[in-house]
N, C-alpha and C positions, 0 to 999 in steps of 0.2 A: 165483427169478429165471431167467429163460430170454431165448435170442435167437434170431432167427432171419432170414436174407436175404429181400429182399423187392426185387422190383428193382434188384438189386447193392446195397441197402443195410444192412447192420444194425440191425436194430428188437428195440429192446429191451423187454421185456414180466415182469410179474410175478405171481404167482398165492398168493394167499392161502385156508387154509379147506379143508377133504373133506367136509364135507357141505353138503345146501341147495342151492336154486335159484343156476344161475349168471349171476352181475351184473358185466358188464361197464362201467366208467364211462371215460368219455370226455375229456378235459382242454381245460380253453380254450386260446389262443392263447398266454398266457406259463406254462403250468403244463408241470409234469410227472411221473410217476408218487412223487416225492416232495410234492409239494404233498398226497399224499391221508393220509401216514403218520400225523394226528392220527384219520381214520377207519377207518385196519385194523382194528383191534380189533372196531368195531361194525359195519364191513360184513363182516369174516370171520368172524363167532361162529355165524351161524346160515345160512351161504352159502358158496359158492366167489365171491373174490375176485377180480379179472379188471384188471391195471393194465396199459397200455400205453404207451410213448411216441409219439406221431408222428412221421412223417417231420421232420426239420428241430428236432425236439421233444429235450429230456432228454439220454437217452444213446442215442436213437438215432441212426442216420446224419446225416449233414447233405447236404442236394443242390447241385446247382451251378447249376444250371439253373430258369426259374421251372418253374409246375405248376397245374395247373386241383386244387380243392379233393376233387373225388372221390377222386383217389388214394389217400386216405386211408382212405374208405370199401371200397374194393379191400385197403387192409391190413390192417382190420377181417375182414373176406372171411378172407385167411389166416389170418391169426392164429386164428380161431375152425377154419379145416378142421385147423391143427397144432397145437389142445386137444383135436379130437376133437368139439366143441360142435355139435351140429345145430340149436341154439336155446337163446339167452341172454336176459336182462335187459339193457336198456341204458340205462346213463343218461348225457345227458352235458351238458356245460355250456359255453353260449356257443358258443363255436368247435367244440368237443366235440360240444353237440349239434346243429349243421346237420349236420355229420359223420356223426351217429348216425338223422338224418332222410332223405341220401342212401341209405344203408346201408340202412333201415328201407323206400323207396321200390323200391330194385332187389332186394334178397333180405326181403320179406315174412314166408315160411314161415321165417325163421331169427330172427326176434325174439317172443320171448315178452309180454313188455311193454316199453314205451316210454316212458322220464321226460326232459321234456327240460325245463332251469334254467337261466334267464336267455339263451332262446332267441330267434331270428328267422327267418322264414321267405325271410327274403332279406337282401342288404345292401344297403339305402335308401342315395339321393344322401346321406345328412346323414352317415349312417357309413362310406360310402365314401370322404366329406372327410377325417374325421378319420383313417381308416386312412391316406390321401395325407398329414397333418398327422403323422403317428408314425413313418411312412417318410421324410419330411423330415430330423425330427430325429435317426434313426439314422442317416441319411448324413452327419453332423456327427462322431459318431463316439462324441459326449458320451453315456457314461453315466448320467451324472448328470441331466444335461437328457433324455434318454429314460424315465428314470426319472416325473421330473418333470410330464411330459409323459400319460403313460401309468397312470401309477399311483394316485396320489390320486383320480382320477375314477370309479375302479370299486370306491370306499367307499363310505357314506352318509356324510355331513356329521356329523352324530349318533356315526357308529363312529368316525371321524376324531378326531375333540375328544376322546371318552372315553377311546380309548385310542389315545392317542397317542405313548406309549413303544413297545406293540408298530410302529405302523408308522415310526417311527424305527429300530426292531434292522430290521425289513423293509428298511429304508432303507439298512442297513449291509450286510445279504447283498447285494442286488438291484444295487445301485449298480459296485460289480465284474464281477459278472454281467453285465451289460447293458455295461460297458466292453471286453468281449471281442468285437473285428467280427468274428469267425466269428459270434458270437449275433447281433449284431446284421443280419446277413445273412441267419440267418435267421428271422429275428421278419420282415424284409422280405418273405420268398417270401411264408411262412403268413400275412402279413396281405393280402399280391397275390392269393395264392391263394384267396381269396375276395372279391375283386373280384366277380366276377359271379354268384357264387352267388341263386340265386330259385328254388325249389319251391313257391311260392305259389299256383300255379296247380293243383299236383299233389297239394296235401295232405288231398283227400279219399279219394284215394288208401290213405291210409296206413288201416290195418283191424285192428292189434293193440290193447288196451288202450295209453292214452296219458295219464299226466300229466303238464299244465304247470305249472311253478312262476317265481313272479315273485317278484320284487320290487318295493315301490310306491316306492321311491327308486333305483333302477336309471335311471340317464340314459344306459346305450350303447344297450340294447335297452328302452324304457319299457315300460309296461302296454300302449299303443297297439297295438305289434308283439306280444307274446303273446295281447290277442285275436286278430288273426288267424289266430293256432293254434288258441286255443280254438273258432274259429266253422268254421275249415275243415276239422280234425282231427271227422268225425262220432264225436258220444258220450265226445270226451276230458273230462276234469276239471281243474280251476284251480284252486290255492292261492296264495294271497299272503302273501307274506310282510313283514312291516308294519317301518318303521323299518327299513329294509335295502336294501345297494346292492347291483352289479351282482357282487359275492365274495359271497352269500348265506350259502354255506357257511362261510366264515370269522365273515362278521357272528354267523350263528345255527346255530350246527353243530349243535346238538342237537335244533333242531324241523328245519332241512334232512335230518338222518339219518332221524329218524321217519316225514317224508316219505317218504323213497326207502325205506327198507327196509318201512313198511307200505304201500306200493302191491305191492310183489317180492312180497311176502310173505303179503297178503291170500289165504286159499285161493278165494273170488271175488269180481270186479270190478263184479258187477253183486248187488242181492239185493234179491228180491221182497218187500217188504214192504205 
């Protein structure tokens, strides 16, 4: 575990693993470098581990102020000059990966490959509503109705029903969680803060190896928004992940892992056959 200042803030960041390609992964908007501890083990066995919080994120700082979504990408920036890294893996998810797409768009020669899951190349009027709809109900204060509001939707209906104890104990952590208005403050920024995010224009741009991974029951980002990654990203590849919503990683951790570690891990991305 390490920290380190970043615009007067504390960012707090963790590093798993000595050997191996290094893979840095990215956190959606309510996660944070605890959300990944079911895949330590199999992201750091055969790699360097790379977990970050963002600003407003975990145990890093919290700001006071709103903030345009790059910043983030800027602490990405540091964070990798104070590993030492001149070039990583990145993968990130949702929020994580627009993040990891900015990132990927200004410093090029510092991403080795590129996995982005349950991504979008912008935020469409329809998720801009509902970002406006989750900012609503944290301004009530309710946890609970935050919870409510925010959570169940980035299941599959299928994972929902089956296991419905696990998001019940989810229900019991989270529920607290989200009744704390510091968090809820800022779930506000980072979900403002991507108010205007669009690289859609720019994503031919991007020139490193790139996997997308979807979800065919993900309803924040559909399949609709990752092809346009897959058509504008030239020469990226697309896996779907079948019976799963927009926590893919939680729905299916073991073929999400497979994914992301055999893309890092592939010795090439291309082969002549």
């Amino acid at each position: 575990m390490g920290e380190f200042i970043f615009r007067g803030k504390p960012v707090h960041y963790e590093v798993y693993g000595e050997y191996g390609k290094p893979l840095l992964l990215l956190n959606g908007i309510m996660m944070s470098t605890k959300s990944w501890e079911p895949f330590v083990r199999s992201f750091s066995e055969k790699n360097v581990l790379i977990l970050v919080d963002f600003l407003d994120q975990g145990q890093s700082g919290r700001m006071e102020e709103s903030y345009a979504q790059d910043i983030q990408a800027e602490l990405v920036a540091e964070l990798l000059e104070r590993l030492w890294y001149s070039q990583v893996s990145i993968m990130g998810i949702s929020y994580g990966g627009e993040v990891a797409l900015q990132f990927a768009l200004k410093y090029p020669e510092r991403v080795e490959r590129l996995i982005l899951a349950n991504t979008a190349s912008r935020t469409s009027d329809w998720l801009r509503e509902i970002g406006h709809a989750w900012n609503a109900v944290a301004s009530s204060g309710d946890g609970r109705a935050y919870y409510l509001t925010t959570i169940p939707v980035i299941y599959s209906t299928k994972f929902y029903e089956e296991r419905l104890d696990w998001m019940k104990n989810r229900e019991k952590t989270l529920v607290p969680y989200f009744s704390n208005p510091e968090v809820l403050a800022s779930l506000v920024r980072l979900t403002d803060s991507a108010e205007a995010y669009n690289v859609q224009a720019r994503l031919g741009e991007i020139t490193c190896p790139t996997l997308i991974i979807s979800a065919d029951a993900d309803v924040l980002t559909p399949l609709t928004e990752q092809e346009i990654l897959r058509a504008g990203i030239r020469g990226s590849k697309h896996a779907v992940i079948r019976e799963s919503g927009h926590a893919s990683m939680y729905e299916q951790p073991l073929l999400f892992a497979s994914l992301v570690l055999g893309f890092v891990n592939a010795a090439d991305t291309e082969f002549l056959i």
